[in-house]
Legacy VTK file of the C-alpha trace (Angstrom):
# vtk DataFile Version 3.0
C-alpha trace
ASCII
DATASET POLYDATA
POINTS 114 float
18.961 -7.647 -5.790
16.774 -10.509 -7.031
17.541 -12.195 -10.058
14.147 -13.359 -12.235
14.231 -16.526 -14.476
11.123 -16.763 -16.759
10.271 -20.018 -18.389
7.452 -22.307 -19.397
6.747 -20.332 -22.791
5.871 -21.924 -26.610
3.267 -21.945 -29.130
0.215 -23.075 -28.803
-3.031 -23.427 -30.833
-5.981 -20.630 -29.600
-7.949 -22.169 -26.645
-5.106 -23.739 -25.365
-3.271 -23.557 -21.977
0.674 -22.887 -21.239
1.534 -22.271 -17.372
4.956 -20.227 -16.729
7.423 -20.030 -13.992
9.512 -17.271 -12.726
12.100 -18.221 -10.212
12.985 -15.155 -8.391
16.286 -16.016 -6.295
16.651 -13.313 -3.401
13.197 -12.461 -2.707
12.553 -11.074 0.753
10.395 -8.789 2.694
11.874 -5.566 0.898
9.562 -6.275 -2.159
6.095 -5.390 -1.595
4.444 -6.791 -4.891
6.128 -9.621 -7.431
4.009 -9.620 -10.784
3.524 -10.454 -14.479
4.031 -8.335 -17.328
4.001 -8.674 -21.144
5.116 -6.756 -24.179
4.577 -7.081 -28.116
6.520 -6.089 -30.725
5.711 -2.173 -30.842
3.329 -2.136 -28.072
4.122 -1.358 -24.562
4.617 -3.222 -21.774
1.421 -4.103 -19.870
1.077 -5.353 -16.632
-1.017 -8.788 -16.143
-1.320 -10.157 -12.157
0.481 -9.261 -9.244
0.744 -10.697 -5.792
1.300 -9.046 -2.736
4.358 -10.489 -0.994
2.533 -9.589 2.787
-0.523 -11.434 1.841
-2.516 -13.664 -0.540
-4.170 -10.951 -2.588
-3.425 -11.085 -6.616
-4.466 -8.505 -8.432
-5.713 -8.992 -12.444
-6.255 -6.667 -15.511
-8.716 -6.454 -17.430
-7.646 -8.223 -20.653
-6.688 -11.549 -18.298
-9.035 -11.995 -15.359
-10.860 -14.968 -15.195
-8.637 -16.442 -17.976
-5.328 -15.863 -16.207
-4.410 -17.037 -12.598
-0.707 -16.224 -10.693
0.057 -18.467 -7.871
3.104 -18.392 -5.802
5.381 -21.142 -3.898
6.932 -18.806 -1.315
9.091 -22.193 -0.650
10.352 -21.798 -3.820
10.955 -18.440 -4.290
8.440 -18.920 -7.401
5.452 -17.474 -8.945
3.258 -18.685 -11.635
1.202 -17.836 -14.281
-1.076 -20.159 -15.634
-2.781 -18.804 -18.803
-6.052 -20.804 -20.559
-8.215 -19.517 -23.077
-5.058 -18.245 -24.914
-5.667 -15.604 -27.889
-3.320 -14.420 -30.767
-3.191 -11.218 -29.187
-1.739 -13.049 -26.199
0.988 -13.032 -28.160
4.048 -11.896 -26.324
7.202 -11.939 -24.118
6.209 -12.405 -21.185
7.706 -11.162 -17.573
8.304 -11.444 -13.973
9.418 -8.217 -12.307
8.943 -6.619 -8.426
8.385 -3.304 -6.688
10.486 -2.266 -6.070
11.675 -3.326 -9.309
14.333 -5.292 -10.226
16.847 -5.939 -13.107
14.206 -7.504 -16.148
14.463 -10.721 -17.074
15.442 -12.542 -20.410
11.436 -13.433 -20.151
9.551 -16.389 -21.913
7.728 -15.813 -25.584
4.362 -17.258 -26.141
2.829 -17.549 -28.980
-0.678 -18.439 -29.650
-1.083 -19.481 -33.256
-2.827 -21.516 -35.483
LINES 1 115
114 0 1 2 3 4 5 6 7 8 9 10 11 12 13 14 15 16 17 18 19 20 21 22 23 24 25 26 27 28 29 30 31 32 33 34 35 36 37 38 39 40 41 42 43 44 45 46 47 48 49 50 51 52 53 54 55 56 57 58 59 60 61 62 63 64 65 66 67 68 69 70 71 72 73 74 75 76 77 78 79 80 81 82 83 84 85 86 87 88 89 90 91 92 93 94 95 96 97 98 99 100 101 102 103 104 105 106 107 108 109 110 111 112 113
């Protein structure tokens, strides 16, 4: 089972940059995909980047490509997301999960705020 530790969230100003971490202790070859996810209150969750864990690929939606970019330090057992061009309706928890998936996270809140 891999345990997922989200951090690196805050507020910050519209325009501005955050970059967060997700330590995922227990990551192997099992897990085919490790990604990033993100819910607001009464919205569901929505899926944001994920990596394959064979290869380099990353995939992006729509409402964060070219603005988000997830990197990973297989070392590590960590994946990033660093996020510019933030946008109050980035607003959210944010999360690290797998597939297949794992127990969720406590995730990180941003908020992007004025």
């Amino acid at each position: 089972q891999v345990m997922l530790v989200e951090s690196g969230g805050g507020l910050v100003q519209p325009g501005g940059s955050l970059r967060l971490s997700c330590a995922a202790s227990g990551l192997n070859s099992e897990y085919h995909y490790i990604g990033w996810f993100r819910q607001a209150p009464g919205k569901e969750r929505e899926g944001l980047a994920c990596s394959s864990t064979s290869n380099s690929r990353i995939y992006y939606a729509d409402s964060v490509k070219g603005r988000f970019f997830m990197s990973r330090d297989d070392a590590k057992n960590t994946v990033y997301l660093q996020m510019s061009g933030l946008k109050p309706e980035d607003t959210a928890r944010y999360y690290c999960n797998t597939d297949p998936v794992s127990s969720w996270g406590q995730g990180t809140q941003v908020t992007v705020s004025s």
